[in-house]
C-alpha positions in Angstrom: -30.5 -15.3 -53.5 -33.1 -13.1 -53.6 -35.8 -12.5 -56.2 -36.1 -9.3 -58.6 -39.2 -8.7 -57.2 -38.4 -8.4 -54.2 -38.8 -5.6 -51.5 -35.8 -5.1 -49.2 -37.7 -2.4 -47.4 -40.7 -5.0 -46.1 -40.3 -5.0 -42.4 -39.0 -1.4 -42.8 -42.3 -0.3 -44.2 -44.4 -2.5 -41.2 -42.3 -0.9 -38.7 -43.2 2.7 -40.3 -46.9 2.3 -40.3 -46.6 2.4 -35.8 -46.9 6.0 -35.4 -49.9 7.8 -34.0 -52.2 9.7 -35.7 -50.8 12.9 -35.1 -47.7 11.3 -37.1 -45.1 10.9 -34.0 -43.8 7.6 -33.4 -45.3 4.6 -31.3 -42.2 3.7 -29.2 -43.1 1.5 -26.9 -44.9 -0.5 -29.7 -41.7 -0.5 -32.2 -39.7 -1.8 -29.3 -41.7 -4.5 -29.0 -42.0 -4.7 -32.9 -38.3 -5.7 -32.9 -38.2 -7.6 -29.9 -40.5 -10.1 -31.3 -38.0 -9.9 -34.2 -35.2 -10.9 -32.6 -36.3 -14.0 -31.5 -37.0 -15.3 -35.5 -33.7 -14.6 -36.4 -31.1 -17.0 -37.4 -27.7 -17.3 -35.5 -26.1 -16.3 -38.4 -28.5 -13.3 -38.7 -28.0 -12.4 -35.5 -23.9 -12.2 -35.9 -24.8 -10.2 -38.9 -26.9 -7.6 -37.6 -24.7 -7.6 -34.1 -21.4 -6.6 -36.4 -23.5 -4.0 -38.3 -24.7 -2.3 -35.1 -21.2 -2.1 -34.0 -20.0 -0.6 -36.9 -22.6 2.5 -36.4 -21.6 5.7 -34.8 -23.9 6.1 -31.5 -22.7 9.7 -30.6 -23.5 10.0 -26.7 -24.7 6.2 -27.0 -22.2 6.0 -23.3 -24.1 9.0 -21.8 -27.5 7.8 -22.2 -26.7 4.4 -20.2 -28.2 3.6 -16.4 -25.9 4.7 -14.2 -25.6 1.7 -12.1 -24.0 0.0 -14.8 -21.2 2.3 -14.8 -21.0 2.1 -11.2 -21.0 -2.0 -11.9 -17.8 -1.6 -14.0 -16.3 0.6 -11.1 -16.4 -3.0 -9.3 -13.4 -4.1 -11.4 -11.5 -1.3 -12.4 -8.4 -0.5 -10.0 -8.4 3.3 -8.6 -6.3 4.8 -11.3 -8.4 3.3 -13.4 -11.5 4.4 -12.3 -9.9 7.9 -11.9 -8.8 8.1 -16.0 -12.1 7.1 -17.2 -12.9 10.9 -17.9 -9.6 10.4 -20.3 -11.0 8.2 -22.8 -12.9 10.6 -24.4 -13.7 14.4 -24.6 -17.5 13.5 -23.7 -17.0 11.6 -20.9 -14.7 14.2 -19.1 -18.2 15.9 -17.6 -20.0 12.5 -17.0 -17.1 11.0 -15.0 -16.2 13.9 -13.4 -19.8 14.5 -11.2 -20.3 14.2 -8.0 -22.1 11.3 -8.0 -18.8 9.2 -9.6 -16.2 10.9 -7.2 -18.7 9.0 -4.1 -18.9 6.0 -5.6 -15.5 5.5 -6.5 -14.6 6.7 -2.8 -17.4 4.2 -1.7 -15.4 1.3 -3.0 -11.9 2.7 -2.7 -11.7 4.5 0.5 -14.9 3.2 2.9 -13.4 4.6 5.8 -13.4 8.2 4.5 -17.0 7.0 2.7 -18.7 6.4 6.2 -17.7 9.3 7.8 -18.1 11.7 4.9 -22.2 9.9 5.5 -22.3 10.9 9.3 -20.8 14.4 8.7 -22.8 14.8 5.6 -26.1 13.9 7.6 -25.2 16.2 10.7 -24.7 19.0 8.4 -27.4 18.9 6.0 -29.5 18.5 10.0 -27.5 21.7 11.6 -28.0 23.9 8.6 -31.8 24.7 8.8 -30.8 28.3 7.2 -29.4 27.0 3.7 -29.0 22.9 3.0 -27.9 23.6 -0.2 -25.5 25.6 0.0 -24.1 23.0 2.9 -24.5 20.3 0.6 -22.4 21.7 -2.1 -19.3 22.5 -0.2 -19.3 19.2 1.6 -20.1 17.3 -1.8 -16.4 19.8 -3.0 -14.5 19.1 -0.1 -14.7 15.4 -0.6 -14.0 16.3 -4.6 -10.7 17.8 -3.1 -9.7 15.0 -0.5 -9.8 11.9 -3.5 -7.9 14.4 -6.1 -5.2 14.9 -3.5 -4.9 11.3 -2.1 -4.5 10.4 -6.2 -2.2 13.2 -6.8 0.2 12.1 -3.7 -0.6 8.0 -4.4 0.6 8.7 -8.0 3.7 10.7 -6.8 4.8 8.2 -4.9 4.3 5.5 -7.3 6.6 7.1 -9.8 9.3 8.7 -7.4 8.0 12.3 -8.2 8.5 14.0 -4.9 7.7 17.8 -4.6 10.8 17.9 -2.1 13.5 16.5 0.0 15.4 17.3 3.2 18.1 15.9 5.5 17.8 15.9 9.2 20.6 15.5 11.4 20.9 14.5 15.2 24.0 14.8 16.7 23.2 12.1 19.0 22.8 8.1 17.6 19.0 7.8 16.9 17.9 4.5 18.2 14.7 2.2 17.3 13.7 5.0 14.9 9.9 4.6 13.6 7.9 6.1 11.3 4.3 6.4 11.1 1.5 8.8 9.4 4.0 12.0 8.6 5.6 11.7 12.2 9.0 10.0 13.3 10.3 8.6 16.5 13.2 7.6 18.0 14.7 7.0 21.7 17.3 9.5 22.7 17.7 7.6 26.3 16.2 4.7 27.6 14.0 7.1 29.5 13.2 9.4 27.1 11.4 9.5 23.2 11.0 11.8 21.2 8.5 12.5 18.6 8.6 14.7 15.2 6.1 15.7 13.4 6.9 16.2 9.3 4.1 18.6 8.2 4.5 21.0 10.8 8.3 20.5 12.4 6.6 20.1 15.8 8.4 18.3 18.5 7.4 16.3 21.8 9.5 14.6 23.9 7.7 12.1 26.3 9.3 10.5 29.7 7.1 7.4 32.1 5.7 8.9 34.8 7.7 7.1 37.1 11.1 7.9 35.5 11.3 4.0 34.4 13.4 3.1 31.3 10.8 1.6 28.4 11.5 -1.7 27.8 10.1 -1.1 24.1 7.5 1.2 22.4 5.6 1.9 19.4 4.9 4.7 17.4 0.8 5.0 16.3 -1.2 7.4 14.0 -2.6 8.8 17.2 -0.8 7.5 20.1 3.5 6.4 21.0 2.6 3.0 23.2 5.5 2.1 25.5 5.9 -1.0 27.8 7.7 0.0 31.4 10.8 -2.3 32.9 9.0 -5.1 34.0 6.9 -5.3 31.0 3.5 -5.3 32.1 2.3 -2.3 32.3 1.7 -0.1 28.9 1.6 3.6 28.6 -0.2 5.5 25.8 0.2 9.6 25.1 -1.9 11.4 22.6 0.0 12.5 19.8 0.0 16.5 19.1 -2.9 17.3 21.5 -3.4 20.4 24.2 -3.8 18.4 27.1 -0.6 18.8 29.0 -1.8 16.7 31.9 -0.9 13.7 29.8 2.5 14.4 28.9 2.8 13.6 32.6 -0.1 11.5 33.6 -0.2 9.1 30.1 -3.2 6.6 29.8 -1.9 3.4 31.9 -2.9 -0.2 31.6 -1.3 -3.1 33.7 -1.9 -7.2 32.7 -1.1 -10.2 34.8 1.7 -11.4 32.6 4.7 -9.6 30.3 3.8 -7.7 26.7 5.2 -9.5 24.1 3.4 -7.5 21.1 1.9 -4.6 21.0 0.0 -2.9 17.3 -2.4 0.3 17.7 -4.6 1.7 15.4 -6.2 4.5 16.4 -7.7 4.2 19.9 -7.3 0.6 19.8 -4.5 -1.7 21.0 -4.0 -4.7 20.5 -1.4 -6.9 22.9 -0.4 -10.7 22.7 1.4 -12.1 26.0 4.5 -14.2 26.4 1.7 -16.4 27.9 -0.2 -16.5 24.9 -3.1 -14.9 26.1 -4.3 -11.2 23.1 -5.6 -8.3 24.8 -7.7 -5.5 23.3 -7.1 -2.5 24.9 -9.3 0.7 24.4 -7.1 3.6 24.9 -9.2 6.3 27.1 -12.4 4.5 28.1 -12.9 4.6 31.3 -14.6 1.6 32.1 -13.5 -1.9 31.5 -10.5 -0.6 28.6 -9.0 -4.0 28.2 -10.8 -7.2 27.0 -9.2 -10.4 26.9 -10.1 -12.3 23.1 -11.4 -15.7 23.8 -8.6 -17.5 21.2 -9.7 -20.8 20.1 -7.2 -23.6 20.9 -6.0 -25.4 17.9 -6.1 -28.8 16.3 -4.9 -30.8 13.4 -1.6 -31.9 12.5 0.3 -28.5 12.7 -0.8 -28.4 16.2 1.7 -30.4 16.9 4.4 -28.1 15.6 6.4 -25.0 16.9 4.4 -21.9 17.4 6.7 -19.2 16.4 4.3 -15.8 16.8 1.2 -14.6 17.3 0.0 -11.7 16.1 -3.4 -8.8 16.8 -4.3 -6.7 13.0 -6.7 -4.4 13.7 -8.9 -3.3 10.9 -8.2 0.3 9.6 -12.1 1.3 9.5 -14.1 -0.9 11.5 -13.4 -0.6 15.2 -15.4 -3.0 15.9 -13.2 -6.0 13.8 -9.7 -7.1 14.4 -7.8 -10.5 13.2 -5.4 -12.8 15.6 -3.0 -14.5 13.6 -1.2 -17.9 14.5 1.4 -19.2 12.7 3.0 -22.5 13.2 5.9 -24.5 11.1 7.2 -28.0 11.2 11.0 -27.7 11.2 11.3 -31.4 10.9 13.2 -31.9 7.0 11.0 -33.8 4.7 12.8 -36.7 3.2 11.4 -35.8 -0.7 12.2 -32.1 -0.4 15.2 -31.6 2.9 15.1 -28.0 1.9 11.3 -27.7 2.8 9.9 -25.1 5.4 6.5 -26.1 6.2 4.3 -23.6 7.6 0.8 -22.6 8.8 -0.9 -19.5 9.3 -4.4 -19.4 10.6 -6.4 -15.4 10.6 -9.2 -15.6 13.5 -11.8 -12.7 12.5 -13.6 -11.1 15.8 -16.7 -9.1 15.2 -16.8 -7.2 18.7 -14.8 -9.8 20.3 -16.6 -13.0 18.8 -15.0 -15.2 16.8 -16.6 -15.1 12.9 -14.6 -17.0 10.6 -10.8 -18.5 10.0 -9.0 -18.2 7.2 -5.5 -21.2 6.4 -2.9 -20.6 4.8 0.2 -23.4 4.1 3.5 -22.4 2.7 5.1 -25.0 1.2 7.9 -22.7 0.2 11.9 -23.2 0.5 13.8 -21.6 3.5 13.3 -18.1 4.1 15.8 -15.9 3.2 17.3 -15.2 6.5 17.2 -18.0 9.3 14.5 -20.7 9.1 13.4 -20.5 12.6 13.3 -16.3 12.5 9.8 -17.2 9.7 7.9 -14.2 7.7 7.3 -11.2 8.7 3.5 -10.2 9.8 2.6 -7.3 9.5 -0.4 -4.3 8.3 0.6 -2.8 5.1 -1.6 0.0 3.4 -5.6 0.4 3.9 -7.1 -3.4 5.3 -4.0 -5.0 3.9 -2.2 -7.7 6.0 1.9 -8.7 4.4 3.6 -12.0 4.8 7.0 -11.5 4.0 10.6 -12.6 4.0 10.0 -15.6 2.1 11.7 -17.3 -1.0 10.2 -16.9 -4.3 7.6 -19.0 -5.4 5.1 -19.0 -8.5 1.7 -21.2 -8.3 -1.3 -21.9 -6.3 -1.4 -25.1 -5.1 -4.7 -27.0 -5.4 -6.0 -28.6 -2.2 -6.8 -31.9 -4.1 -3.2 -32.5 -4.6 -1.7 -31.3 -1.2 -1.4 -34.2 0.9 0.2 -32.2 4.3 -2.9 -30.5 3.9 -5.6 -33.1 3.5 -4.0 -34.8 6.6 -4.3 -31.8 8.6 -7.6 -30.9 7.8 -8.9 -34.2 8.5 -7.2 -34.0 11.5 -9.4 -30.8 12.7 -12.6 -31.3 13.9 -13.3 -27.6 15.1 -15.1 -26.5 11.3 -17.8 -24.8 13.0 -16.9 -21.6 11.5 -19.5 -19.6 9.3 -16.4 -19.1 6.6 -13.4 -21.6 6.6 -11.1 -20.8 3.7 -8.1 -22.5 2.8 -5.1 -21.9 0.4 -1.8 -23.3 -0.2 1.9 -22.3 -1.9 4.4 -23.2 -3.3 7.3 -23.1 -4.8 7.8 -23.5 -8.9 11.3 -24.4 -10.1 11.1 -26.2 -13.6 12.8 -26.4 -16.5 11.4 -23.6 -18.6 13.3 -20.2 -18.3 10.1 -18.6 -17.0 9.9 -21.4 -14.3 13.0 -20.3 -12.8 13.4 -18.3 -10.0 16.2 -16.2 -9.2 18.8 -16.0 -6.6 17.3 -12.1 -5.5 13.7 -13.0 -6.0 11.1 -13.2 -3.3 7.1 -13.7 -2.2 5.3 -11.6 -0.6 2.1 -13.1 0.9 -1.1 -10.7 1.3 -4.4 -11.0 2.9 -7.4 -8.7 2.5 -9.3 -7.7 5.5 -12.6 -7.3 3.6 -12.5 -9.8 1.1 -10.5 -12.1 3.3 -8.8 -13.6 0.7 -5.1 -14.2 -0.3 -3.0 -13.5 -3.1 0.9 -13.5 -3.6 3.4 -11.3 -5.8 7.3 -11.4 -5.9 9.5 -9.1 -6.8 13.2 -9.2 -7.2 15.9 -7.8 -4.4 18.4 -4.9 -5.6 21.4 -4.2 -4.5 24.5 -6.2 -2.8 24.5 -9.0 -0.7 24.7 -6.7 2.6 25.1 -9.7 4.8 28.6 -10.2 3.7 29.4 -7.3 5.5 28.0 -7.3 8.9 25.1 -10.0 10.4 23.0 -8.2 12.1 20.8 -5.7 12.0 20.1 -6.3 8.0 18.8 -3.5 6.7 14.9 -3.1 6.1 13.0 -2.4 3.4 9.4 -0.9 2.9 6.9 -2.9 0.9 3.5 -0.4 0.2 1.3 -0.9 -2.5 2.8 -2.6 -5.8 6.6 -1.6 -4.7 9.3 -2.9 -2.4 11.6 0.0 -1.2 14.8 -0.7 -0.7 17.7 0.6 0.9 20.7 0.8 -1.1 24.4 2.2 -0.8 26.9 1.8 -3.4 30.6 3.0 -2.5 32.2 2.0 -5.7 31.8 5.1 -8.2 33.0 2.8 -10.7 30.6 0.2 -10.2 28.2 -0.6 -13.4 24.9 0.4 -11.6 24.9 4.1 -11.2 25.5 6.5 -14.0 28.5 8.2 -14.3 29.2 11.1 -10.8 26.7 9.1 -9.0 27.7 7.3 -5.7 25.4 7.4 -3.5 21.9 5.9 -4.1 20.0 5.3 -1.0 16.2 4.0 -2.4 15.8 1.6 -5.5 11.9 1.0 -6.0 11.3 -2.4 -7.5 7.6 -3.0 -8.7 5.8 -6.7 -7.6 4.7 -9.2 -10.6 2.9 -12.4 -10.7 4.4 -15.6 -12.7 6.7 -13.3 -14.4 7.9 -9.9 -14.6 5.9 -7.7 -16.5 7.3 -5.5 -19.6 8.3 -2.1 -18.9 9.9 1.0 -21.0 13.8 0.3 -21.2 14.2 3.7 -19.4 15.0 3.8 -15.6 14.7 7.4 -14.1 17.2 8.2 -11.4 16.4 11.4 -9.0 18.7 13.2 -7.9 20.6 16.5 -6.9 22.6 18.4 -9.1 25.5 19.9 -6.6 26.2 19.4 -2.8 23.7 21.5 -0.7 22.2 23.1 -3.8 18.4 23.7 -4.1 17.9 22.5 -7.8 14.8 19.8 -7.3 15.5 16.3 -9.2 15.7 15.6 -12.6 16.1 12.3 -14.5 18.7 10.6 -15.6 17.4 8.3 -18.6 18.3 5.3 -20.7 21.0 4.4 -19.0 22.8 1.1 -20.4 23.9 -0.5 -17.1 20.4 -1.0 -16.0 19.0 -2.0 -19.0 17.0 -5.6 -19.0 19.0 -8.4 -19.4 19.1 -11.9 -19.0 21.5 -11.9 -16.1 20.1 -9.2 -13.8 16.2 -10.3 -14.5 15.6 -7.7 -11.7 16.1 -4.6 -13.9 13.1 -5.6 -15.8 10.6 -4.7 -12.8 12.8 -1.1 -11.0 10.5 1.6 -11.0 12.7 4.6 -10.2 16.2 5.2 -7.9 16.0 8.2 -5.2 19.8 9.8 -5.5 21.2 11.8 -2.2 23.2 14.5 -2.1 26.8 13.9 -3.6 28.8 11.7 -1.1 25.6 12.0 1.1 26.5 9.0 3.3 30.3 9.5 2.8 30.1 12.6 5.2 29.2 11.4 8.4 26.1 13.7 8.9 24.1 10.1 8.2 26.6 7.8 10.2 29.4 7.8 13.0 32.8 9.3 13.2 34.3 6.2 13.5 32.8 5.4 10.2 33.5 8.1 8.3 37.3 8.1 8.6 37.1 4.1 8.4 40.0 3.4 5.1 37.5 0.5 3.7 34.5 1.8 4.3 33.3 -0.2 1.5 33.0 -2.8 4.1 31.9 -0.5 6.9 28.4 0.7 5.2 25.7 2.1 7.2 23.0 -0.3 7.7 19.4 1.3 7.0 16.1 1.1 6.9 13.5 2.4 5.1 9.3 3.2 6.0 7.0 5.8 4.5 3.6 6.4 3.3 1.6 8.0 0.4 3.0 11.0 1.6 6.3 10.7 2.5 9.2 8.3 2.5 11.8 8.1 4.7 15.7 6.8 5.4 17.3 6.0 8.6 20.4 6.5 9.0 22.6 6.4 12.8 22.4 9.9 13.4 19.8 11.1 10.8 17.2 10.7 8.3 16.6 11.5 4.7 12.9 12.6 3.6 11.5 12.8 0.3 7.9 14.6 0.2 5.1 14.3 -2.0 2.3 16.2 -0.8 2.5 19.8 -2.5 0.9 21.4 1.1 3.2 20.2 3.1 6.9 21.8 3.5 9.9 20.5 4.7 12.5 22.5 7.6 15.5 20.3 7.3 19.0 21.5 7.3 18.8 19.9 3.9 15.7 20.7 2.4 15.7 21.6 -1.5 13.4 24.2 -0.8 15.2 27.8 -0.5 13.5 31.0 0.9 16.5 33.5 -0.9 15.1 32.5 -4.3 11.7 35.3 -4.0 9.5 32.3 -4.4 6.9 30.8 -2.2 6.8 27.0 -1.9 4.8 26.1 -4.8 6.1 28.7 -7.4 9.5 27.1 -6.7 8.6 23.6 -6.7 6.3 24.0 -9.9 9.2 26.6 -11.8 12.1 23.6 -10.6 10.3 20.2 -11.0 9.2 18.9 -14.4 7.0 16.4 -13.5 5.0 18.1 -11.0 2.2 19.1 -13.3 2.0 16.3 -15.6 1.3 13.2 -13.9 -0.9 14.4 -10.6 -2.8 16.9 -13.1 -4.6 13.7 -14.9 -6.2 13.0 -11.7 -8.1 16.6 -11.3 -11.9 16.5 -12.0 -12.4 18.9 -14.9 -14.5 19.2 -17.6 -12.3 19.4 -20.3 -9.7 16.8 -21.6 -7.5 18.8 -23.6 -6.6 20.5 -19.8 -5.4 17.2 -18.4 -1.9 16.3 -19.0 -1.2 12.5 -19.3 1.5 10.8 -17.6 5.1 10.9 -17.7 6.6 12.0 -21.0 9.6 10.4 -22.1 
């Protein structure tokens, strides 16, 4: 305890006697002052003078930091994150809403768009000799514009909140459709395909030069890829372009053995063999186009097992860098777990068609849930992500200490002369505890990261009936993008407990992906939907309602997102399926098997002899038969859309740079 005489004020009086002699204060010696101070102090002092700093009000205390430690924290935050920052508080609406923030968080979020923003930035500021500013300043804008309305569409999509729907109809079957970057494809003949473009309704129709039937094809973001009769030779046509010469005269490559795969990413394609042997093929150059990829032959255990596929991911920025996957599975039981699928997947990286690195992965997971020798689905999913699907639920990461298939096989290998070998394991996690547990409906999903090659797993839970006990084959297919599987769903009982009452047809349940468990969520499911047969009111929500409510018994209602309603008796009608169908007596057991595939921008539902699109990019306008946008009303497109939907101004809105936060609406109210 402290004496009477003494004088609290001691060091406060020292530190006051460091100013100059016109009065001001000597700064840079009271830093130092209290620096030295810190170190005499006492933990306990410390604690005490840390809790009393806290407790002070720093007004503009954020504003005055370095920015690189701002764009430090921009390292962990998510991109929704990272876009509400200027949320938090009414003085950080102007400092996270420059210029400088926008490139940084497209930097790390977008590098793709980054780069080339950088060359076109550079070539402009060079070409405009008359006024750089100026320049500057509306390419600095235009890039403001591009991130608020890939957020505003990302969001939109995330939360079911499209700006409009339409049906298309084709009154012949549509066969193989395929979606890909706002256009959709499908084969009206085996001669003939046919290509649709969303945003602007145009329409190409593309024939082999030689009249041959295609074998199979694949629609690109710039390119539809088709394989002739025999199989080895592959035809490319630009997409939407002037030249007419190759509607007729496509861009031709031949191989000494049959295509068995074929992926295309830009002007890059990538083909695996039915003799094993991957193919790069540079669409348009004239010399040398195709490259064969020296692929490494394998060793180790699982060498000696089936190969099942092989597969080419090209990265979606760097042309330079592509992946080959193998995958391999032992389909010999164990005698400790019969029920066992074993398998390997190994990702080569090729840096300009050397091989950099390899990346293992072992699933030690139950069967998958169609047949064991079919295996996961490989596949690109959104930006540099790679999906490993179709697989049975399972929980944990399994360390490599413990894993004895995978010791033996790695002792086994004696090809580690990689710069980076990673390897992971996983597996299943079926215990006791209810959280343990996994559910009849649940599933993995397996996903690798181009740039951090690294892997991580979610599940997420299957809606819906079991369609299988209706017809074998094809099962319909659903669209996994981002944090969501989309699936395709068709109810024919109006009576049944899932949709709310005058509601028979829903045709897309959004289920969201968890880890260990699924994650809380507001007991409200929204359900969009029309309000009368061919009627032009947009969707509303249909809230609370008790059937899907979270229970115990239907764990998957916990993690739905939203429900996308058609048009009353939508697939009753026949406009979405055959004639033979539609006057079937039990059609409950005669459904129309779909599929579904979409984007930021758009999702979309096959059907036989149609498709069902829901938009959500406000520029773009739909012109099918069905589309919810109506030209007798007076309005333009976006005084309808904005006067008709209630939720087009409150969730894209918080992702706007402004200065102000009382102009940015929040999300969803309920």
């Amino acid at each position: 305890m402290a004496g009477d005489d003494f004088d609290a004020k001691v060091l406060v009086n020292a530190l006051a006697t460091l100013r100059n002699p016109n009065g001001t204060l000597q700064e840079s010696n009271r830093k130092l002052a209290v620096g030295a101070l810190f170190s005499e102090l006492t933990e306990s002092e410390t604690i005490d003078l840390r809790l009393r700093l806290n407790a002070l009000r720093r007004p503009g205390f954020s504003e005055r930091l370095q920015a690189e430690i701002y764009y430090r924290i921009l390292d962990y935050l998510s991109l929704e994150d990272a876009m509400n920052l200027r949320l938090v508080r009414l003085d950080w609406s102007k400092k996270f809403s420059s210029m400088e923030f926008c490139k940084e968080i497209v930097k790390r979020h977008f590098p793709a768009k980054y780069e080339s923003y950088e060359r076109d930035f550079k070539s402009v500021i060079k070409d405009a000799k008359d006024s750089p500013p100026r320049r500057q300043t509306a390419a600095e804008g235009n890039l403001k514009e591009w991130l608020e309305n890939v957020m505003v569409r990302r969001q939109r999509r995330a939360r079911g909140q499209y700006v409009s729907t339409s049906v298309y109809y084709h009154s012949d079957q549509m066969k193989q459709p395929q979606y890909c970057n706002g256009r959709v494809a499908h084969s009206i003949s085996r001669e003939i395909l046919v290509v649709k473009s969303l945003r602007s309704d145009f329409e190409e129709r593309f024939a082999s030069p030689q009249r041959d039937y295609f074998k199979e094809w694949w629609l690109s973001d710039d390119y539809i890829l088709a394989i002739n009769g025999d199989g080895r030779t592959i035809y490319a046509w630009p997409l939407e372009t002037p030249e007419s010469q190759f509607r007729d005269e496509p861009h031709t490559q031949h191989f000494p053995s049959a295509i068995s795969d074929v992926s295309a990413r830009g002007n890059r394609a990538g083909l695996v063999l039915y003799n094993n042997e991957v193919y790069i093929w540079h669409i348009g150059q004239l010399k040398n186009p195709s490259s064969r990829v020296d692929y490494p032959s394998e060793c180790g255990l699982y060498s000696k097992f089936h190969r099942r596929q092989l597969a080419v991911l090209l990265h979606p920025s760097k042309s330079n860098v592509f992946f080959v996957c193998a995958e391999r599975f032992n389909d010999t039981p164990d005698p400790t777990s019969p029920k066992a699928l074993r398998t390997r997947l190994r990702f080569y990286e090729y840096k300009n068609l050397d091989l950099k690195s390899r990346h293992t992965l072992y699933l030690n997971s139950t069967r998958s849930k169609t047949d064991a020798q079919s295996g996961p689905v490989i596949n690109t999913l959104h930006d540099n992500i790679v999906g490993i699907s179709d697989l049975c639920g399972f929980r944990k990461r399994i360390p490599k200490t413990y894993s004895s298939i995978v010791r033996a096989d790695i002792q086994m290998d004696d090809t580690n002369a990689y710069v980076q070998d990673t390897v992971e394991e996983f597996g299943p996690m079926i215990g006791s505890n209810s959280e343990d547990v996994l559910f009849a409906k649940e599933r993995s999903l397996i996903l690798f990261d181009m740039d951090t090659r690294e892997f991580t797993y979610r599940n997420y839970y299957e809606p819906g009936e079991d369609f299988s006990q209706y017809v074998a084959e094809p099962q319909p297919e659903a669209l996994i993008w981002r944090d969501q599987t989309l699936s395709p769903i068709y109810r024919p009982d109006p009576n049944a407990e899932s949709p709310p009452e005058g509601i028979t047809d829903v045709l897309v349940t959004a289920s969201n992906h968890f880890q260990t468990s699924p994650g809380t969520q507001s007991r409200k499911v929204y359900w969009y939907s029309e309000n009368e047969p061919n009627s032009t009111t947009t969707t509303i929500p249909i809230k609370n309602h008790p059937s899907f409510l979270s229970s115990p018994s239907r764990p998957f209602a916990q993690t739905t997102a939203f429900h996308l309603v058609g048009p009353h008796n939508l697939a009753r009608s026949a406009r979405l399926t055959s004639t033979a169908e539609a006057r079937h007596v039990t059609w409950e057991k005669h459904f129309e098997v779909r599929k579904v595939r979409g984007d930021d921008s758009f999702i979309v539902l096959f059907g036989r002899t149609g498709f069902v699109v829901w938009c959500f990019d406000g520029d773009v306008r739909l012109r099918g038969r069905g589309s919810d946008v109506s030209s007798e009303s007076g309005l333009d497109g976006d005084e309808e859309r904005e006067g008709r939907n209630p939720f087009l101004l409150q969730t894209p809105k918080s992702f706007r740079f402004c200065e102000q936060i009382h102009d940015v609406v929040g999300g969803v109210s309920d």
